[in-house]
Predicted model as a PDB file, atoms N, CA, C, CB and O in Angstrom, pLDDT in the B-factor column:
MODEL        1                                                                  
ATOM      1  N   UNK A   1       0.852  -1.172   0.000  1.00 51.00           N  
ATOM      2  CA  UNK A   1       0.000   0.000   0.000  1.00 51.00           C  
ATOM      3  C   UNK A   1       0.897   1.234   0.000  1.00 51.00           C  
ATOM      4  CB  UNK A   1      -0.969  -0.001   1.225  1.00 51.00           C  
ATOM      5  O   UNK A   1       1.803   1.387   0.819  1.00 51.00           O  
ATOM      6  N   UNK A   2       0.620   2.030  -0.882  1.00 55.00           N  
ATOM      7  CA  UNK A   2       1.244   3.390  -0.615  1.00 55.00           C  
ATOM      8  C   UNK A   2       0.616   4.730  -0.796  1.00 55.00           C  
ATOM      9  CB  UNK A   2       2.290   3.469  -1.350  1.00 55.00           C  
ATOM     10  O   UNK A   2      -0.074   4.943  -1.794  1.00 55.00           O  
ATOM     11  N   UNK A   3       0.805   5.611   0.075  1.00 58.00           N  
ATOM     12  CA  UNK A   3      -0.069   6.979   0.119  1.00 58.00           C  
ATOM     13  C   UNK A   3       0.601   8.089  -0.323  1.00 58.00           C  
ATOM     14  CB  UNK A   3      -0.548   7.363   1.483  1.00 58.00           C  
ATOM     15  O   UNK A   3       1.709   7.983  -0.848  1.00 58.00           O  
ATOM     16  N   UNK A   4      -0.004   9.254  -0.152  1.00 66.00           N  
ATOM     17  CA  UNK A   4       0.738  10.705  -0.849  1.00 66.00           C  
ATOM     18  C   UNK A   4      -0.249  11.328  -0.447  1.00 66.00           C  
ATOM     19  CB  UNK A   4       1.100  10.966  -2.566  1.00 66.00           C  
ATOM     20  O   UNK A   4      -1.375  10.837  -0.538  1.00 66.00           O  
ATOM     21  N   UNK A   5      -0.003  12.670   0.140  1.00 76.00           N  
ATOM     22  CA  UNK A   5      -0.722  13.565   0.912  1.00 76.00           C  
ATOM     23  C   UNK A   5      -0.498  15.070   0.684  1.00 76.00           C  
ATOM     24  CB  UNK A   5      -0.456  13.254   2.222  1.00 76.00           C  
ATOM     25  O   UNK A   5       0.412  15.611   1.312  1.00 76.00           O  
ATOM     26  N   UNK A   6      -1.327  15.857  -0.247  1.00 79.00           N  
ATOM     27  CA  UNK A   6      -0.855  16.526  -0.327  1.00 79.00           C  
ATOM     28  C   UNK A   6      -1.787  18.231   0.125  1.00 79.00           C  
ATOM     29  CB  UNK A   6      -0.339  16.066  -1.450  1.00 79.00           C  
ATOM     30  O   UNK A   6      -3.013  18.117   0.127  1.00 79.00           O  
ATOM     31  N   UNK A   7      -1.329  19.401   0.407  1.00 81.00           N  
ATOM     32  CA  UNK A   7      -1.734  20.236   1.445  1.00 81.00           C  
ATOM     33  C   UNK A   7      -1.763  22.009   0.301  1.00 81.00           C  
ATOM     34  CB  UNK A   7      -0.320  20.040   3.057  1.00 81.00           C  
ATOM     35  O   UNK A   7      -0.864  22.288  -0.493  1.00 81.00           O  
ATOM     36  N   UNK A   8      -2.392  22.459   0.432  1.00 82.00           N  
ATOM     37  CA  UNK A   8      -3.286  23.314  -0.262  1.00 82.00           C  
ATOM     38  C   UNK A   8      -3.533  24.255   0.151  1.00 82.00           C  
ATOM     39  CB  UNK A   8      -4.246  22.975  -0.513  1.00 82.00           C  
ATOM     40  O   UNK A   8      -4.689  24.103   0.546  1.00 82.00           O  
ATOM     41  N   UNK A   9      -3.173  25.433   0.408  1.00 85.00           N  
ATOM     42  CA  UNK A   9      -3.609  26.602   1.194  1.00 85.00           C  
ATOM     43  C   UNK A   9      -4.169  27.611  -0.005  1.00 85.00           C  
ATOM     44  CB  UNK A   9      -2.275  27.281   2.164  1.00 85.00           C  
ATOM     45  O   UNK A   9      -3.643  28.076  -1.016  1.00 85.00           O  
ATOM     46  N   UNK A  10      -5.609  27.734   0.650  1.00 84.00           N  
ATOM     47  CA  UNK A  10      -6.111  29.172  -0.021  1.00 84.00           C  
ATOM     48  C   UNK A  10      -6.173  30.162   0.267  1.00 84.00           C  
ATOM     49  CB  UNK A  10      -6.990  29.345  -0.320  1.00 84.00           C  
ATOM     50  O   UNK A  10      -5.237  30.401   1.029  1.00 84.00           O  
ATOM     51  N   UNK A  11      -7.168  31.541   0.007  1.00 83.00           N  
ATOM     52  CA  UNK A  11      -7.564  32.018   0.806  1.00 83.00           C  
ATOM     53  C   UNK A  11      -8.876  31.736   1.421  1.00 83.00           C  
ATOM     54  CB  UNK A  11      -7.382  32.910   0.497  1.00 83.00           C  
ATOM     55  O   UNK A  11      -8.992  32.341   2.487  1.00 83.00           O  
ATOM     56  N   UNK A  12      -9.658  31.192   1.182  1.00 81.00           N  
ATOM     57  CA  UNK A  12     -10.855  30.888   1.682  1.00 81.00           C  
ATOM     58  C   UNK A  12     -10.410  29.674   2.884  1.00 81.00           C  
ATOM     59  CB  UNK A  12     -11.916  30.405   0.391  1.00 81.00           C  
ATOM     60  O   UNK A  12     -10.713  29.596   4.075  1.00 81.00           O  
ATOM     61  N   UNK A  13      -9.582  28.806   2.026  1.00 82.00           N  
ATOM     62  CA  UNK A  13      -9.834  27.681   3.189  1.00 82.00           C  
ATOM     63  C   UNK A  13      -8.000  26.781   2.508  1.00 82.00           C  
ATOM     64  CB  UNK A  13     -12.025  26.386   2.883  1.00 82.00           C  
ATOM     65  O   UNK A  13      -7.279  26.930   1.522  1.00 82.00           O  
ATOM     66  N   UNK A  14      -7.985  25.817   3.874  1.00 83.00           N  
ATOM     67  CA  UNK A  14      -7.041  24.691   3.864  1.00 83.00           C  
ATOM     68  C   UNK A  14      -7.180  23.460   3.311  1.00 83.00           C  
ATOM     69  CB  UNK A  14      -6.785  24.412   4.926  1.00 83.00           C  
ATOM     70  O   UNK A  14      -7.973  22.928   4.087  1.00 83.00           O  
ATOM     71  N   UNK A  15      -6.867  22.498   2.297  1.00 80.00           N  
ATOM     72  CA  UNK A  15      -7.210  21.344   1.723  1.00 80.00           C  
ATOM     73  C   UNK A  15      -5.945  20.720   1.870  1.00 80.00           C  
ATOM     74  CB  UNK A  15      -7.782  21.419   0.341  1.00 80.00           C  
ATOM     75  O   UNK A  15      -4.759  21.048   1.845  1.00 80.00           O  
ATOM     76  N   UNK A  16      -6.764  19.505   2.062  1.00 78.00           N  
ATOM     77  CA  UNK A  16      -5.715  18.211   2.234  1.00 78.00           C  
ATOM     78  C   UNK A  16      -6.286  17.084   1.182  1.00 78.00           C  
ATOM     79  CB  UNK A  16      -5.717  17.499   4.019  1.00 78.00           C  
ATOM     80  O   UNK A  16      -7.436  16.776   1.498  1.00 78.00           O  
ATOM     81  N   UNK A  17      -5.818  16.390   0.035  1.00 77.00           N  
ATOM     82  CA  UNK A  17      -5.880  15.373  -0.321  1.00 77.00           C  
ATOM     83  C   UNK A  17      -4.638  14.477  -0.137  1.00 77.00           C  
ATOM     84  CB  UNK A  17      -6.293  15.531  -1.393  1.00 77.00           C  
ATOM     85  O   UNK A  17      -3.441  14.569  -0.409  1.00 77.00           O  
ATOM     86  N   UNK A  18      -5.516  13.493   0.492  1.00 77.00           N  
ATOM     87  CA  UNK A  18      -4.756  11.942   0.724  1.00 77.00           C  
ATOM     88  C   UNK A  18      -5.662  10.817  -0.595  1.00 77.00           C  
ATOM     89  CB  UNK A  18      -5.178  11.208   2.887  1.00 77.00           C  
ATOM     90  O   UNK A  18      -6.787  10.668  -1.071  1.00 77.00           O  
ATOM     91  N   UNK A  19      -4.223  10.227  -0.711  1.00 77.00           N  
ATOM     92  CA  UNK A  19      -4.616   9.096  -1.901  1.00 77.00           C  
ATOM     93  C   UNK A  19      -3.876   7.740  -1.083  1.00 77.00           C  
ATOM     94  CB  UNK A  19      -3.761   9.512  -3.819  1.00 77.00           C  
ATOM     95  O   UNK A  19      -2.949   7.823  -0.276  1.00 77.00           O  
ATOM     96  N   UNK A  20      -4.255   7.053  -1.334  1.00 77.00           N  
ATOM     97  CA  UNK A  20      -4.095   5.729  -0.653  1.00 77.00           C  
ATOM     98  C   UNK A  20      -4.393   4.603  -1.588  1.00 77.00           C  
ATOM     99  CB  UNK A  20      -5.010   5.616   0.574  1.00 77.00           C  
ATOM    100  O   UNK A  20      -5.589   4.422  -1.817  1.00 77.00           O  
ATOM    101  N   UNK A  21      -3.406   3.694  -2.261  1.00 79.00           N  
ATOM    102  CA  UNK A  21      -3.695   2.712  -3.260  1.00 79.00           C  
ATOM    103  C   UNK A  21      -3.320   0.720  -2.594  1.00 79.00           C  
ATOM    104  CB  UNK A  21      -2.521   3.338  -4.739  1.00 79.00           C  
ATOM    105  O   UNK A  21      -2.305   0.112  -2.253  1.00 79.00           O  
ATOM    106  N   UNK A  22      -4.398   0.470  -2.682  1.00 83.00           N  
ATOM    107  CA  UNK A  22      -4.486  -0.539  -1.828  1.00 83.00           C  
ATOM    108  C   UNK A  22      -4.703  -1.603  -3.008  1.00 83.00           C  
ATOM    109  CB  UNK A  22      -5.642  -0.367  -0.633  1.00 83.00           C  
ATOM    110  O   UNK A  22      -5.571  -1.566  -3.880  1.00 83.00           O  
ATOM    111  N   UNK A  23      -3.635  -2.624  -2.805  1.00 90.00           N  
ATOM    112  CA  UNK A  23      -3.814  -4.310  -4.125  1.00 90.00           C  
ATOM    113  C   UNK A  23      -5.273  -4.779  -3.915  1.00 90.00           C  
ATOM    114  CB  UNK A  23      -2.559  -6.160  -3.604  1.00 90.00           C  
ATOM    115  O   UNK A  23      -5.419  -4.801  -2.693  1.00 90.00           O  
ATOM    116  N   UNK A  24      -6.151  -5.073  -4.370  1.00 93.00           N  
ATOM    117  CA  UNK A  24      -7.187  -6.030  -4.055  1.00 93.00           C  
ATOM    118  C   UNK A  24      -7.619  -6.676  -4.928  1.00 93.00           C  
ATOM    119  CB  UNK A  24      -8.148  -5.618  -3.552  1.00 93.00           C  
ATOM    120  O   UNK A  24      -7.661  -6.126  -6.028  1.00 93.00           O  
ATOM    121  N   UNK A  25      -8.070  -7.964  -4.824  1.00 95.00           N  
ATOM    122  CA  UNK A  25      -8.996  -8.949  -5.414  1.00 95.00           C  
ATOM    123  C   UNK A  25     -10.379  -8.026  -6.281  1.00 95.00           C  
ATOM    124  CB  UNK A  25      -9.590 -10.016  -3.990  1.00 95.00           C  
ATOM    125  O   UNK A  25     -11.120  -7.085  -6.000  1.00 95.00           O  
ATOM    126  N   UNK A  26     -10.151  -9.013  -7.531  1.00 96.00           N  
ATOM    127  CA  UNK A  26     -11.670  -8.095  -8.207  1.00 96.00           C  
ATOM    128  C   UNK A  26     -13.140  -8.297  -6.998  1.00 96.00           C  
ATOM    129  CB  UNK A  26     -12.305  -9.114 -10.209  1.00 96.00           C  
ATOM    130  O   UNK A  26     -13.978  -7.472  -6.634  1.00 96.00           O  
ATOM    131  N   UNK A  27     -12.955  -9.711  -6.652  1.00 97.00           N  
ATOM    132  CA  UNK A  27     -14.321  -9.540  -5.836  1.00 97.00           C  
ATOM    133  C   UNK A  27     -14.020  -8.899  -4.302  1.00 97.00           C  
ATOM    134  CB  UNK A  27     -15.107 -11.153  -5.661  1.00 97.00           C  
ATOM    135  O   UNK A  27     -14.919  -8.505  -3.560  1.00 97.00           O  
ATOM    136  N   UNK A  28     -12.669  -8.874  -3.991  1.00 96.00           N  
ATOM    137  CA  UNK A  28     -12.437  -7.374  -2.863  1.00 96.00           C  
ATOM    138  C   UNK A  28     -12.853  -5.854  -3.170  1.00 96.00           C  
ATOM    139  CB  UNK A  28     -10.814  -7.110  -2.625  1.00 96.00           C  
ATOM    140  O   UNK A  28     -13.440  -4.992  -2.515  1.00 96.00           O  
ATOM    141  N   UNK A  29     -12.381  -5.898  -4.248  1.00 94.00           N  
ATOM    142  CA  UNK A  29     -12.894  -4.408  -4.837  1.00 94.00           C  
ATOM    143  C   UNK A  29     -14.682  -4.115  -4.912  1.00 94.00           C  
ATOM    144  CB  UNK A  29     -12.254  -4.312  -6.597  1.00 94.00           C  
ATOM    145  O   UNK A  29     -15.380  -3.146  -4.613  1.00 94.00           O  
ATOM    146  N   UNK A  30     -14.901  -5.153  -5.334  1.00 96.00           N  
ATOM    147  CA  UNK A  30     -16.338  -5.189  -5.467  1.00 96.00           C  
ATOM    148  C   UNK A  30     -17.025  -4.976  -4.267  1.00 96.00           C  
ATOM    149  CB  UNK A  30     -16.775  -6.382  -5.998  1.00 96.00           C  
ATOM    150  O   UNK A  30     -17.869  -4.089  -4.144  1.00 96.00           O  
ATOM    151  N   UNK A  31     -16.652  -5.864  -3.243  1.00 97.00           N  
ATOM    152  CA  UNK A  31     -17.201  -5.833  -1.989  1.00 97.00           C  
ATOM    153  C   UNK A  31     -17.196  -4.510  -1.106  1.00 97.00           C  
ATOM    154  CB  UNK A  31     -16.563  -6.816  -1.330  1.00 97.00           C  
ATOM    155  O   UNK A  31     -18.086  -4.052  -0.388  1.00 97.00           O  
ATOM    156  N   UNK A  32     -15.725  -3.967  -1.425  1.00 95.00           N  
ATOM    157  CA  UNK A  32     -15.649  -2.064  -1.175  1.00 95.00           C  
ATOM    158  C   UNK A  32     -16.857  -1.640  -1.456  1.00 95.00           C  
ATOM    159  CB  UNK A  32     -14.579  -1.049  -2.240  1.00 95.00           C  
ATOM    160  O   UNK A  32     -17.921  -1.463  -0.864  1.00 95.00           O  
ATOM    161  N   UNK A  33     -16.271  -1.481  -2.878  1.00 96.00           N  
ATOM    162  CA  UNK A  33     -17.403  -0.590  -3.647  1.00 96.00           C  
ATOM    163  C   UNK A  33     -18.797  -0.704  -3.032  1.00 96.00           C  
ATOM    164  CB  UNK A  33     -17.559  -1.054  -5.215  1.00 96.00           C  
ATOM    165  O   UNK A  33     -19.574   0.219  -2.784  1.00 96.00           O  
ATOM    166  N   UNK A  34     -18.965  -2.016  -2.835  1.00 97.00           N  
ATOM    167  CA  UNK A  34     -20.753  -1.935  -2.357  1.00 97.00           C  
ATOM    168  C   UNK A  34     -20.803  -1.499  -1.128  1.00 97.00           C  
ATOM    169  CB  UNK A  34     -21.678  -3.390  -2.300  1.00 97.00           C  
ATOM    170  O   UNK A  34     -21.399  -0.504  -0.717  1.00 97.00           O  
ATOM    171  N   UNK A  35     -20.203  -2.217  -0.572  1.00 97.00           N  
ATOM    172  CA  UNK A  35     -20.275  -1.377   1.213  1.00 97.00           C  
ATOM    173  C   UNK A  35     -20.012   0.353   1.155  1.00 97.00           C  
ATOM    174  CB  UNK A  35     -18.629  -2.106   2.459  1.00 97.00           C  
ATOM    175  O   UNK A  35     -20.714   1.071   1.868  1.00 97.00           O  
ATOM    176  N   UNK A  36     -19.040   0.907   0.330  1.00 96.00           N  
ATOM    177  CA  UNK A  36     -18.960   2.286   0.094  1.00 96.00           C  
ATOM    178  C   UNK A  36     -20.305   3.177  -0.188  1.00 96.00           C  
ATOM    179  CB  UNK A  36     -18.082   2.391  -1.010  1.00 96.00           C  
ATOM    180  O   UNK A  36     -20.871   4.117   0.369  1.00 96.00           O  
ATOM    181  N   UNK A  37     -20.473   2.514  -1.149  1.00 97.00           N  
ATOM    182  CA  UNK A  37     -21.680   2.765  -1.736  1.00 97.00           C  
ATOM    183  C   UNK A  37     -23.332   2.934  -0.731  1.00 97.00           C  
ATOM    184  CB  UNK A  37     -21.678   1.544  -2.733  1.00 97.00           C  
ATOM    185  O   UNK A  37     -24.203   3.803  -0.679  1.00 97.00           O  
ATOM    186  N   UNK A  38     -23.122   1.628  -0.071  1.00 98.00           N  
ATOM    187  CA  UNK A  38     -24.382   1.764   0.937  1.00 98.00           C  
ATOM    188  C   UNK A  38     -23.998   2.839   1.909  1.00 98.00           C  
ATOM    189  CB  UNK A  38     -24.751   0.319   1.804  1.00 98.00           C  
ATOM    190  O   UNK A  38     -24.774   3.790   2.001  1.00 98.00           O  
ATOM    191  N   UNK A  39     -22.826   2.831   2.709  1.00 97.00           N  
ATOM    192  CA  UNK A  39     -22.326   3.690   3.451  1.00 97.00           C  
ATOM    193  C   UNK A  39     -22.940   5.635   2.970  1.00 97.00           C  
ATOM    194  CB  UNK A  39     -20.629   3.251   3.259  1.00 97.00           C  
ATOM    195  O   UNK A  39     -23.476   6.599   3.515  1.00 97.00           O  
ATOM    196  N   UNK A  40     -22.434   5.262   1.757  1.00 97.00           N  
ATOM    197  CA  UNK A  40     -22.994   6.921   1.266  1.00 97.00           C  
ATOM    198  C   UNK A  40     -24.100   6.929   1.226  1.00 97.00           C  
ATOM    199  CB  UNK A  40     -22.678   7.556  -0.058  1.00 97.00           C  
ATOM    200  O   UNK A  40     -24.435   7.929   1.861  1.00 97.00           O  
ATOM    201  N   UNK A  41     -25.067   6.370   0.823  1.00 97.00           N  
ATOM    202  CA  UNK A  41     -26.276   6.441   0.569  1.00 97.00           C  
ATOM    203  C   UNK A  41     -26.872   6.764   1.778  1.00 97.00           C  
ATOM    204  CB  UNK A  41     -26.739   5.366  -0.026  1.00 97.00           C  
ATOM    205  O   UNK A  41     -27.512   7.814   1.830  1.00 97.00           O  
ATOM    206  N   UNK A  42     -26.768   5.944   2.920  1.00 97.00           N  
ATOM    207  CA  UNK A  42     -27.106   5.948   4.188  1.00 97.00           C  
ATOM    208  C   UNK A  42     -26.839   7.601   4.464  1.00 97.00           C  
ATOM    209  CB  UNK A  42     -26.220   4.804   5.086  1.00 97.00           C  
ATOM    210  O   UNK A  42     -27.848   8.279   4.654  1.00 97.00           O  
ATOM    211  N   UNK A  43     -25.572   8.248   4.492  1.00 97.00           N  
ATOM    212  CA  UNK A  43     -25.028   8.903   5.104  1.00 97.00           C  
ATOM    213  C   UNK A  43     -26.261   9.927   4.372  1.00 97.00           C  
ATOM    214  CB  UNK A  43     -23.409   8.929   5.052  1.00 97.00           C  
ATOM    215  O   UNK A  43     -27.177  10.466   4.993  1.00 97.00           O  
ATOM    216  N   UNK A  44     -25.994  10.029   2.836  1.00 97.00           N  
ATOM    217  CA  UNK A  44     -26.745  11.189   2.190  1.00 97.00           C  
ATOM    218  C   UNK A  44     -28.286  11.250   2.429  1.00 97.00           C  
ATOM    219  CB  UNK A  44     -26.522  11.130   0.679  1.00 97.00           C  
ATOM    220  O   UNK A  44     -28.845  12.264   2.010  1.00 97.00           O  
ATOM    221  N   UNK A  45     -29.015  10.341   3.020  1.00 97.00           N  
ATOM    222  CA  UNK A  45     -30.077  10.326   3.108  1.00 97.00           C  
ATOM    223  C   UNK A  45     -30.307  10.967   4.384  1.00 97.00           C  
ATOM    224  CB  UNK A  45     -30.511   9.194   2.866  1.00 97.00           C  
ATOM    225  O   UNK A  45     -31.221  11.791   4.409  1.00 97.00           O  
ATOM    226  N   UNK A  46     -29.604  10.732   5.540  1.00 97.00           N  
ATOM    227  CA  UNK A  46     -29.657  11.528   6.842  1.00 97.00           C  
ATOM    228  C   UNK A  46     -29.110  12.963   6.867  1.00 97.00           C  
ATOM    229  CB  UNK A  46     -28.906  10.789   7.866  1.00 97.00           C  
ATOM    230  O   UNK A  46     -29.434  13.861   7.645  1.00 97.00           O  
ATOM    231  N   UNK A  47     -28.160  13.006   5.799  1.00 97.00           N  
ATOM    232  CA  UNK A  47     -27.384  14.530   6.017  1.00 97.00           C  
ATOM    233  C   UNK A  47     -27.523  15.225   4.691  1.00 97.00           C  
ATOM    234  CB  UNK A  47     -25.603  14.439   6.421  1.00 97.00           C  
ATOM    235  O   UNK A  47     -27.121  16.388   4.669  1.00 97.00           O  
ATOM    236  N   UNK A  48     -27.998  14.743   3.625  1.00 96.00           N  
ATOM    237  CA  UNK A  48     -28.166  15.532   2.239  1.00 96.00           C  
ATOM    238  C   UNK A  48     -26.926  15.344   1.467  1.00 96.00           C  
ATOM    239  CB  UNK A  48     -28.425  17.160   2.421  1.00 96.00           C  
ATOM    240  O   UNK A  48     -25.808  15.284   1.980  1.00 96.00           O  
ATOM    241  N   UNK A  49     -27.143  15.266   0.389  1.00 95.00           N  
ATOM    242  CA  UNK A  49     -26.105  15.106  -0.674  1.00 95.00           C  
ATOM    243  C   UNK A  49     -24.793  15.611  -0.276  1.00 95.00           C  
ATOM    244  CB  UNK A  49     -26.501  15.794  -1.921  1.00 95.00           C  
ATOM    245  O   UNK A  49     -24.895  16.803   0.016  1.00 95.00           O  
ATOM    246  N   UNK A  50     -23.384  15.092  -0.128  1.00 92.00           N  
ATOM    247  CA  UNK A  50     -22.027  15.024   0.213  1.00 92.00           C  
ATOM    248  C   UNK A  50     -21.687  15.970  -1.136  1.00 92.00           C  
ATOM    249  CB  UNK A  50     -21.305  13.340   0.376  1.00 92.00           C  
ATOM    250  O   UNK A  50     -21.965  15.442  -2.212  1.00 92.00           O  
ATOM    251  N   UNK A  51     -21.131  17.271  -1.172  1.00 89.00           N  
ATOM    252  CA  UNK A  51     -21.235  18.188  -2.302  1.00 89.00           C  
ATOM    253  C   UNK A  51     -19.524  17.981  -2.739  1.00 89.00           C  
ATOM    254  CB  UNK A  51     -21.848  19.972  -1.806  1.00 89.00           C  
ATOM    255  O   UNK A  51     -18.746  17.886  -1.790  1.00 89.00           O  
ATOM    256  N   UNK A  52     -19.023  17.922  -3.978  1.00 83.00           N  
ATOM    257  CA  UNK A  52     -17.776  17.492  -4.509  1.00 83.00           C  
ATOM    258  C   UNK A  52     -17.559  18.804  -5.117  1.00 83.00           C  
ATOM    259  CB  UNK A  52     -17.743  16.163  -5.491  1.00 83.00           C  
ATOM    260  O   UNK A  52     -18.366  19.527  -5.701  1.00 83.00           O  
ATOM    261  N   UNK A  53     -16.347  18.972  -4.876  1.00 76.00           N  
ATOM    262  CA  UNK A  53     -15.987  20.586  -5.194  1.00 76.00           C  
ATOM    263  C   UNK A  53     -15.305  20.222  -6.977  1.00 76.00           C  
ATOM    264  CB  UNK A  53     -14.407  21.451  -3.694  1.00 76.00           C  
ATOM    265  O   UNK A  53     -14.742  19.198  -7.364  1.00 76.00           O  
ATOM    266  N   UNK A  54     -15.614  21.415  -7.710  1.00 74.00           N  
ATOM    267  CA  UNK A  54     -14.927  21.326  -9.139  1.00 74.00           C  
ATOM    268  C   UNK A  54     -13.607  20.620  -9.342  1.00 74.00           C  
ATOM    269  CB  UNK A  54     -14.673  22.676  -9.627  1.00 74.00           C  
ATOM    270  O   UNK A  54     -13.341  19.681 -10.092  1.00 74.00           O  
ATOM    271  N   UNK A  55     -12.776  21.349  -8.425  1.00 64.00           N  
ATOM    272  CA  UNK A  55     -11.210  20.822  -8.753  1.00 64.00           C  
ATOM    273  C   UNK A  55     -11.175  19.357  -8.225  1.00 64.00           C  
ATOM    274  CB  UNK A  55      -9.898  21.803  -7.897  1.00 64.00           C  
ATOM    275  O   UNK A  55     -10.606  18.411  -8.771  1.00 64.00           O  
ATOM    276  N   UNK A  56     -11.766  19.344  -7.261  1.00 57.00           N  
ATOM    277  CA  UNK A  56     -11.409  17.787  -7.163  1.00 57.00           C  
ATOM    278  C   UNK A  56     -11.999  17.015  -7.822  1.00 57.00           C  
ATOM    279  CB  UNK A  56     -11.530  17.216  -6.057  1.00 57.00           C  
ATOM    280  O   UNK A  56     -11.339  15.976  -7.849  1.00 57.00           O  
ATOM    281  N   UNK A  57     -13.267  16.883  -8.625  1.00 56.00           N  
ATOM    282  CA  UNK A  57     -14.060  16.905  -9.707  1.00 56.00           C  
ATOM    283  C   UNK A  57     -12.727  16.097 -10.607  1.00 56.00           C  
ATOM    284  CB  UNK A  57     -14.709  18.611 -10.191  1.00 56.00           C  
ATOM    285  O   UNK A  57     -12.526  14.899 -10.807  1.00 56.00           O  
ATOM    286  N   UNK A  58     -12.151  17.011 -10.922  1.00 61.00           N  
ATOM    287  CA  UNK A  58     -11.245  17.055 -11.633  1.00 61.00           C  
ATOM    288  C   UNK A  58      -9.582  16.412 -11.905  1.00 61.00           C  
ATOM    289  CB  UNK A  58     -11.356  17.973 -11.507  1.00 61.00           C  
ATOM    290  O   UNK A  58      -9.024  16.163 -12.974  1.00 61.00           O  
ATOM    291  N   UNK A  59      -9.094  16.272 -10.527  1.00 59.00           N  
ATOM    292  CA  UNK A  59      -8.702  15.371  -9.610  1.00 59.00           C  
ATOM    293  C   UNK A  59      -9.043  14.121 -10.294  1.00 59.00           C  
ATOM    294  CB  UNK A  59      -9.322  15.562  -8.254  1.00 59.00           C  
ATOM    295  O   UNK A  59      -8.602  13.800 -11.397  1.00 59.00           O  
ATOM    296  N   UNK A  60      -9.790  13.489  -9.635  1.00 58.00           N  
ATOM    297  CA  UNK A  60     -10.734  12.284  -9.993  1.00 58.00           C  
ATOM    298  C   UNK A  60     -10.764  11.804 -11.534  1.00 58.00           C  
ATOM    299  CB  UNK A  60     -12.235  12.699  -9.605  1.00 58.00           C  
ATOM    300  O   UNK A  60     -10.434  10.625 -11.659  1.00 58.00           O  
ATOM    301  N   UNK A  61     -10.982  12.250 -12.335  1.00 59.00           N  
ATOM    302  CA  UNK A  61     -11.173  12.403 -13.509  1.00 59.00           C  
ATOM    303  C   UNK A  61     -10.151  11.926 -14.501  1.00 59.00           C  
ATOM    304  CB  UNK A  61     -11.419  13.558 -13.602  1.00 59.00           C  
ATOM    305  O   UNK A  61     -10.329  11.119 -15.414  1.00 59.00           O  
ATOM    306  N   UNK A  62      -8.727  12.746 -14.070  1.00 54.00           N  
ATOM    307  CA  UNK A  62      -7.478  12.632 -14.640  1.00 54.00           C  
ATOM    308  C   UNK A  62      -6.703  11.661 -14.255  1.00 54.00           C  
ATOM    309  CB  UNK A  62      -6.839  13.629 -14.518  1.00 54.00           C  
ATOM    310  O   UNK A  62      -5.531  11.721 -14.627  1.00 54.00           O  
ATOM    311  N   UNK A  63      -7.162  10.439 -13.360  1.00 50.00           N  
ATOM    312  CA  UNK A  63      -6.230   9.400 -12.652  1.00 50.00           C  
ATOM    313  C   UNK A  63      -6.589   8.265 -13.567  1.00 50.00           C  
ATOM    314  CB  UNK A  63      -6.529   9.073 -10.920  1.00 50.00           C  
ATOM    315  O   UNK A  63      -6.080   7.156 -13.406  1.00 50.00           O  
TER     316      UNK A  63                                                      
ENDMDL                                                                          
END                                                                             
């Protein structure tokens, strides 16, 4: 497993992205994913949609 952490100063605010890449089995991955998945759902249904900012949008996108 290996991580990278990296730190962001604005003026509005402080950001931290951490990446973390972990080996797994296709049906490990799978099993994430679904538990992730319920996890959010759960979460967004009690607290409202988890809002994803542009740049990291973007982030995401380019990996």
């Amino acid at each position: 497993m290996s991580f990278s952490t990296k730190k962001i100063e604005t003026e509005e605010e402080l950001i931290f992205y951490s990446d973390a890449l972990a080996m797994l089995t296709p049906e490990a991955a799978k099993k994430l994913y679904m538990e992730l998945e319920k996890a959010i759902e759960k979460y967004e249904i009690e607290n409202g949609e988890i809002p994803i900012k542009k740049e990291k949008e973007e982030l995401l996108i380019c990996r």
